[in-house]
C-alpha positions in Angstrom: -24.8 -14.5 -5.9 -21.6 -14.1 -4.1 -20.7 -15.3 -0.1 -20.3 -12.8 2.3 -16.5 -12.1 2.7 -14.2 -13.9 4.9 -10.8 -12.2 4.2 -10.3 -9.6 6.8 -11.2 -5.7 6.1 -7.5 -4.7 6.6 -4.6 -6.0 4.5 -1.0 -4.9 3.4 -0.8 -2.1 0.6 2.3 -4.6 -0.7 -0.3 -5.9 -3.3 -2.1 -3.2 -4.4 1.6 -2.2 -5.1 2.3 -4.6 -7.3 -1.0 -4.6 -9.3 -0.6 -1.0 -10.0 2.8 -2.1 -11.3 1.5 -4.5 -13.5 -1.0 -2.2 -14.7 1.2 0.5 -15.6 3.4 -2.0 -17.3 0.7 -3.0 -19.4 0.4 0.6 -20.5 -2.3 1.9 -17.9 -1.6 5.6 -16.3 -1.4 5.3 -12.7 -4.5 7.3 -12.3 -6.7 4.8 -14.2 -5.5 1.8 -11.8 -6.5 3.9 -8.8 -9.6 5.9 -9.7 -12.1 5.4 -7.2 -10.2 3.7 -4.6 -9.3 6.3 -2.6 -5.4 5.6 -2.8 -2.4 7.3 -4.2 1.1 7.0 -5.4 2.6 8.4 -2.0 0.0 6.1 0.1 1.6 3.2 -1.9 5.2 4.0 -1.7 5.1 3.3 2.1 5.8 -0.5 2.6 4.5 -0.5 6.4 0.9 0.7 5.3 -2.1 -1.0 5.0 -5.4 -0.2 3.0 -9.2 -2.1 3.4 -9.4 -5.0 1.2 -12.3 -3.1 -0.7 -9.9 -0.9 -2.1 -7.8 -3.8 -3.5 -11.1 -5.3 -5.0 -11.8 -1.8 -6.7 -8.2 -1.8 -8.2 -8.7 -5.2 -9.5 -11.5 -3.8 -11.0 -10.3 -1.0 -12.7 -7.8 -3.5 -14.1 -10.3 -5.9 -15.4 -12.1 -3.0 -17.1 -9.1 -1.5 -18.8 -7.2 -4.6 -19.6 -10.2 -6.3 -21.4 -11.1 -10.4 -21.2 -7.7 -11.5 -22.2 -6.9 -15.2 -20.7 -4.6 -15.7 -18.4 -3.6 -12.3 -17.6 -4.1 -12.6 -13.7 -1.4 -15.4 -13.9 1.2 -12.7 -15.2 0.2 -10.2 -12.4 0.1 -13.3 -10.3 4.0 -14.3 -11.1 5.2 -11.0 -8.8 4.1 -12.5 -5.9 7.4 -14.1 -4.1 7.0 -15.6 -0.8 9.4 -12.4 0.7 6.3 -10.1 -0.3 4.4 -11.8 2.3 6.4 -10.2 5.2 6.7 -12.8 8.6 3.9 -15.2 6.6 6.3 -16.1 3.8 9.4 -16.6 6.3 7.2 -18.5 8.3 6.7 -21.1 5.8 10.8 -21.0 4.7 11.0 -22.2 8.3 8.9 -25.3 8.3 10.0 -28.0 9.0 8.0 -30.2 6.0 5.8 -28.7 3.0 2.9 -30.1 5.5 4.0 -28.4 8.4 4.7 -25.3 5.7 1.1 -25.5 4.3 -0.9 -26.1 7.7 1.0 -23.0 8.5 -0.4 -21.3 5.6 -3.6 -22.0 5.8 -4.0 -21.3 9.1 -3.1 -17.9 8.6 -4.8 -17.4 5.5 -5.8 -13.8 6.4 -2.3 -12.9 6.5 -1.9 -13.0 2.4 -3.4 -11.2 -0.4 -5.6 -14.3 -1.0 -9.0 -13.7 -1.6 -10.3 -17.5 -2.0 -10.7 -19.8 0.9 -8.4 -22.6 0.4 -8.5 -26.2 2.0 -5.9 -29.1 1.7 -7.7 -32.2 1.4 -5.5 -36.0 1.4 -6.9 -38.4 -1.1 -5.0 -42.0 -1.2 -1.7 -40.9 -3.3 -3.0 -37.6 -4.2 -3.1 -34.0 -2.3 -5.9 -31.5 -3.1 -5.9 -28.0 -2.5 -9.2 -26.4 -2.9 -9.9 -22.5 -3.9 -13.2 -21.4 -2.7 -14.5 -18.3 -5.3 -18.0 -17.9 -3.5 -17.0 -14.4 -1.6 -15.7 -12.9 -4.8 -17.6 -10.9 -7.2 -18.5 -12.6 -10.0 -17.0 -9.9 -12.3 -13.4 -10.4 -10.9 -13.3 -14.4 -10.7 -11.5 -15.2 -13.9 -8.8 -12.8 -12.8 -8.2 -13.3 -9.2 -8.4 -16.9 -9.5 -5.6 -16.3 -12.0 -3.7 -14.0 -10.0 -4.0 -16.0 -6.5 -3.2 -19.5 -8.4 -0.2 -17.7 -9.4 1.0 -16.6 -6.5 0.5 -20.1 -4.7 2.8 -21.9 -7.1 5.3 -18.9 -7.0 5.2 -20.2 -3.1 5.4 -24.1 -3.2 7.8 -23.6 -6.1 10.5 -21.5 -3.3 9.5 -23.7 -0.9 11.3 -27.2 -2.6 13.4 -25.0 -4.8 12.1 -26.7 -8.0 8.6 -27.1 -9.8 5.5 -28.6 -7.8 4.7 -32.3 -9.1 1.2 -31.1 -10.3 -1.0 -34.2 -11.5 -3.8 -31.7 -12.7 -5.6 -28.6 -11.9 -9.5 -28.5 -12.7 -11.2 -24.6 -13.1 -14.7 -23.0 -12.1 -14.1 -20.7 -15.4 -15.2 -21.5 -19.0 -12.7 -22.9 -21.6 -10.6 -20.0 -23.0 -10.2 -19.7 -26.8 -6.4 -19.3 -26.5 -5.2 -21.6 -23.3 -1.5 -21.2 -24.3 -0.4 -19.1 -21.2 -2.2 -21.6 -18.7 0.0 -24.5 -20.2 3.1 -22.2 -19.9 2.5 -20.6 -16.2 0.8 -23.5 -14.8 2.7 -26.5 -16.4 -0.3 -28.2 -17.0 -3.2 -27.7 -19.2 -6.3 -27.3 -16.7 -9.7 -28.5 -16.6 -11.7 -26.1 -17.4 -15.6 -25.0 -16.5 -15.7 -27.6 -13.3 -17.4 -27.9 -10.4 -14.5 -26.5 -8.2 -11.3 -24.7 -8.5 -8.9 -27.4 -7.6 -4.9 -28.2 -7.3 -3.8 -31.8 -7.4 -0.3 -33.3 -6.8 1.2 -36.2 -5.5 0.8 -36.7 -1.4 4.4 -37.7 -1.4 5.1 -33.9 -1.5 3.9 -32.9 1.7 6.2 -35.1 3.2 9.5 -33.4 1.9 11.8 -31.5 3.8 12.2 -27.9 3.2 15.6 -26.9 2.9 15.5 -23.7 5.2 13.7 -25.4 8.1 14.3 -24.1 11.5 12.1 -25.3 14.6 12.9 -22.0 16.7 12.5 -19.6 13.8 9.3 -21.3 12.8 7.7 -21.0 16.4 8.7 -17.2 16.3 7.6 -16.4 13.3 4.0 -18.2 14.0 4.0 -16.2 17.5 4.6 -12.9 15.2 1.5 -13.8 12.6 -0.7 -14.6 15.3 -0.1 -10.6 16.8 -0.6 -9.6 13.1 -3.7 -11.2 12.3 -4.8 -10.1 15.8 -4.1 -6.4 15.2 -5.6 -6.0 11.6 -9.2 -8.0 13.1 -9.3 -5.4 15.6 -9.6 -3.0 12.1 -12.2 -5.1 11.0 -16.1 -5.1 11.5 -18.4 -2.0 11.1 -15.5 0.8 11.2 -13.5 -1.0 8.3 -17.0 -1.0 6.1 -17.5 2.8 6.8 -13.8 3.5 6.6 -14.7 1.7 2.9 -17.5 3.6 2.7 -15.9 7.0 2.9 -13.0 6.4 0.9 -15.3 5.1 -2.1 -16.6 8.4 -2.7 -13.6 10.7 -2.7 -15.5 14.0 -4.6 -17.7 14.7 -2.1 -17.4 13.0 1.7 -20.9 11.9 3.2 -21.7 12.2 6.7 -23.2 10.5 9.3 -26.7 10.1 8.6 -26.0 9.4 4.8 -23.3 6.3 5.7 -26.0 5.4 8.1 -29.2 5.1 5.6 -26.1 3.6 3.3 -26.0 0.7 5.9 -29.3 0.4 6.5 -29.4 1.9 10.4 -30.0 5.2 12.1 -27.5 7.4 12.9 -27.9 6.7 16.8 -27.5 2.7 16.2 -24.6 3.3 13.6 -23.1 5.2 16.9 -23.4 3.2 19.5 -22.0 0.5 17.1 -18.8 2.3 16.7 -18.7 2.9 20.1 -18.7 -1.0 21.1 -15.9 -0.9 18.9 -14.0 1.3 20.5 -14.4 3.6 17.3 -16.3 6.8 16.5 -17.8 8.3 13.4 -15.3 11.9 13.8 -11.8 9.2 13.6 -12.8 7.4 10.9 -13.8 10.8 8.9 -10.9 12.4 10.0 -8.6 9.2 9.0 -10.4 9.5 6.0 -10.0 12.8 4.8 -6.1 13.2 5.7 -5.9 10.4 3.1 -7.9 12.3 0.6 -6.4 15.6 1.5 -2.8 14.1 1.1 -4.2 12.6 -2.9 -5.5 16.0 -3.5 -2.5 17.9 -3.2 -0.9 15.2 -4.6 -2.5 15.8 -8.0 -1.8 19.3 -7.9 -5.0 19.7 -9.8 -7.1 21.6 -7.1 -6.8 24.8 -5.4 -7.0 24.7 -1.6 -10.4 25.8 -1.9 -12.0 23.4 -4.1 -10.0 20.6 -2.0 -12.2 22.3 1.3 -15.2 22.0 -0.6 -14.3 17.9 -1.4 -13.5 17.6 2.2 -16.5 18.9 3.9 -15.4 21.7 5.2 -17.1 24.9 5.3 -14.6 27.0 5.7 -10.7 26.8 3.7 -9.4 27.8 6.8 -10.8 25.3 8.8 -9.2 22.4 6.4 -6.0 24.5 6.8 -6.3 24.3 10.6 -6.4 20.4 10.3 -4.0 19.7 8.2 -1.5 21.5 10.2 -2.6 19.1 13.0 -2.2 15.8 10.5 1.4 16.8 9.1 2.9 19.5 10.9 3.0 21.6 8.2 0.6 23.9 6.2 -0.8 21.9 2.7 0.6 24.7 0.5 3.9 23.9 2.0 3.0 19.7 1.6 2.4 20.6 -1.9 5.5 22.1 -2.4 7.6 19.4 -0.7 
């Protein structure tokens, strides 16, 4: 049974990016790394925009699926994660004045990353330990996320000191692979594997080091600069996130209120008032929803504007046609074209 989730609702797109890059590149169409998630190719060329974390998970997914149980994969998708895809977080950490100071910063803006294990740093006599909590994440996509997000956090300490982490040893939740080669080769070390926890070991002398691109007044910026961040994606969390989720899950045909409603196990009123406390309504989050989906549609080229109507909910053609006109600024025969 998996933890409820404690990585915010909203997160960059910068990941899903590169996952779909490393699932084309392992011979995947574009369209099977992003089937059901509700994105698209021109949703994931902008750099600024951000998707739920749901989405992410169902990419992952669709990976996992396609790409078969083949060890050690996530590490490789994990190895195109470099601190500068981490926006203000990884420049943050450049900044610091120690790797202590660097990782305190990390963790403490956790939510910032494409992370979806808790981690802790723990001080043990001569040893550090950094500890990957899997509970929130289905048990389906373990193996490879907890490939993916080790990867990624060595990628980090090894920019951080310019040179290899001084790992003692690394002990694993997941079973004993029949071919551990890659671990040895990514990690540097052969893990443990089938432990208790998911753990990281090296030697406590590290955290003391200074980093070579420390700088106190950059470092204070940057932190003020993740703190408005993470402030502005939780305001995109909570119960509009889920049904924002919700409605991009189930891109052939949209539901409406009373369906997302039973879905989450309230009435339509309580679901309502909800979104109200949130400052949110059930008509924004359908209409965020279905520019998205209107803007894949015509993407695809597959659908007349008709059958895209029909998709969308609306009764009419000429009523989808009305608001897309008010989303773009332009008619979506002419969006196609462009």
């Amino acid at each position: 049974m998996t933890a409820t989730p404690h990585w915010p609702a909203r997160r960059s797109a910068i990941s899903v990016q590169l996952l779909a890059q490393f699932g084309l590149d392992q011979g995947l169409s574009l369209d099977a790394c992003l089937a059901g998630t509700g994105l698209s190719w021109h949703l994931l060329a902008d750099p600024a925009c951000e998707i739920a974390a749901e989405q992410e998970l169902l990419l992952i997914g669709n990976l996992v699926r396609a790409l078969g149980e083949r060890p050690g994969i996530g590490l490789l998708a994990g190895k195109r994660y470099q601190l500068n895809t981490y926006g203000i977080w990884g420049f943050a950490l450049l900044s610091s004045p120690t790797y202590r100071d660097a990782a305190r910063l990390g963790l403490r803006y956790l939510d910032l990353t494409y992370a979806f294990h808790g981690m802790q740093l723990e001080e043990h006599d001569d040893e550090a330990h950094l500890l990957l909590d899997d509970r929130a994440i289905p048990l389906e996509l373990r193996r490879f996320i907890l490939e993916r997000d080790l990867a990624g956090m060595l990628n980090a300490q090894r920019e951080l000191i310019n040179a290899a982490p001084p790992i003692r040893r690394v002990d694993l939740c997941i079973p004993t692979p029949a071919d551990p080669s890659l671990y040895l080769s990514e990690i540097g070390v052969l893990p443990s594997f089938g432990q208790p926890c998911n753990r990281l070991v090296v030697d406590r002398q590290l955290l003391d080091r200074p980093l070579p691109g420390a700088n106190p007044r950059t470092v204070e910026l940057c932190e003020q600069q993740c703190q408005l961040l993470l402030d502005k994606r939780r305001q995109r969390s909570g119960l509009a996130a889920r049904i924002r989720s919700l409605l991009l899950s189930r891109p052939g045909r949209v539901p409406d209120m009373e369906e997302v409603a039973t879905s989450l196990h309230m009435s339509s009123r309580t679901l309502r008032r909800r979104l109200d406390d949130e400052g949110s309504s059930f008509r924004n989050l359908l209409e965020e929803v279905r520019q998205a989906l209107a803007e894949e549609l015509l993407a695809t080229g597959g659908l007349n504007l008709e059958e895209i109507a029909e998709r969308l909910g609306y009764g009419e053609v000429s009523n989808f046609i009305h608001a897309f006109k008010r989303w773009k600024g332009v008619p979506p025969r002419q969006y196609r074209r462009a």
